[in-house]
C-alpha positions in Angstrom: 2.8 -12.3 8.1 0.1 -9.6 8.8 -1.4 -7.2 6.5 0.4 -3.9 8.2 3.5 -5.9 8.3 3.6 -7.0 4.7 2.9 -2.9 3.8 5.6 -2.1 6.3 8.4 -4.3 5.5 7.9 -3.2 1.8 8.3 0.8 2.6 11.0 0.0 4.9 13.5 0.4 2.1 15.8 3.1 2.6 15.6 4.4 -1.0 11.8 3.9 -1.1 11.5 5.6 2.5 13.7 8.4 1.1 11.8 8.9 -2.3 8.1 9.1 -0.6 9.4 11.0 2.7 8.5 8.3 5.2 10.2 8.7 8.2 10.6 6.0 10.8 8.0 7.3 13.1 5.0 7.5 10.5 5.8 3.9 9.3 5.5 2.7 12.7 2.2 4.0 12.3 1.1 2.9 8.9 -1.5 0.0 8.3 -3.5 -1.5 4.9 -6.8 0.6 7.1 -8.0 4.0 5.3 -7.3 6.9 5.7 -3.9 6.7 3.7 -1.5 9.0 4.1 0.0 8.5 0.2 -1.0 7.4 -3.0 1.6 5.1 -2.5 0.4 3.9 0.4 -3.3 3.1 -0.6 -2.0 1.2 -4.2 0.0 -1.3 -1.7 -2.5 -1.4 1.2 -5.0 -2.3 -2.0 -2.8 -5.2 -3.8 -1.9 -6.2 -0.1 -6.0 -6.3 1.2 -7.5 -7.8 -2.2 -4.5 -10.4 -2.4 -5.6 -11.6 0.4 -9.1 -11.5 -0.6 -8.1 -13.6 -3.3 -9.1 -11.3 -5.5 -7.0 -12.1 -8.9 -4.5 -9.8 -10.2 -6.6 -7.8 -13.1 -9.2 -7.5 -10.6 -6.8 -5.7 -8.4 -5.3 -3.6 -11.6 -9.2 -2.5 -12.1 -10.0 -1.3 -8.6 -6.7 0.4 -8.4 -7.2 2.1 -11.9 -10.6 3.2 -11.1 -9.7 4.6 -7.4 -7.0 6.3 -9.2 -8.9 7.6 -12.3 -6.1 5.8 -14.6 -7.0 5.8 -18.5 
């Protein structure tokens, strides 16, 4: 499975599509590529992209909390 699918079979939950106001049309459109439209968006595309970098899982925690500006 693709990168964009991977990000796109995740935010095609109903609830999850509901709670970040992603309608059908813009997650037709969505890919693991900047610009993001959502922080929501960039975390995945991020633990989706570096997974697949084999980057390990703290690694991926670190990026995301610096990008982010976490504690």
């Amino acid at each position: 499975m693709e990168r964009n699918d991977i990000l796109r079979e995740i935010l095609s939950d109903p609830e999850i599509m509901d709670k970040y106001s992603i309608t059908d049309e813009k997650l037709t459109e969505l890919t693991t590529n900047p610009p993001y439209h959502s922080n929501i968006v960039e975390v995945l595309s991020t633990i989706i992209n570096e997974n697949d970098n084999h980057l390990s899982s703290s690694m991926i925690y670190k990026k995301i909390k610096k990008t982010h500006n976490i504690g």
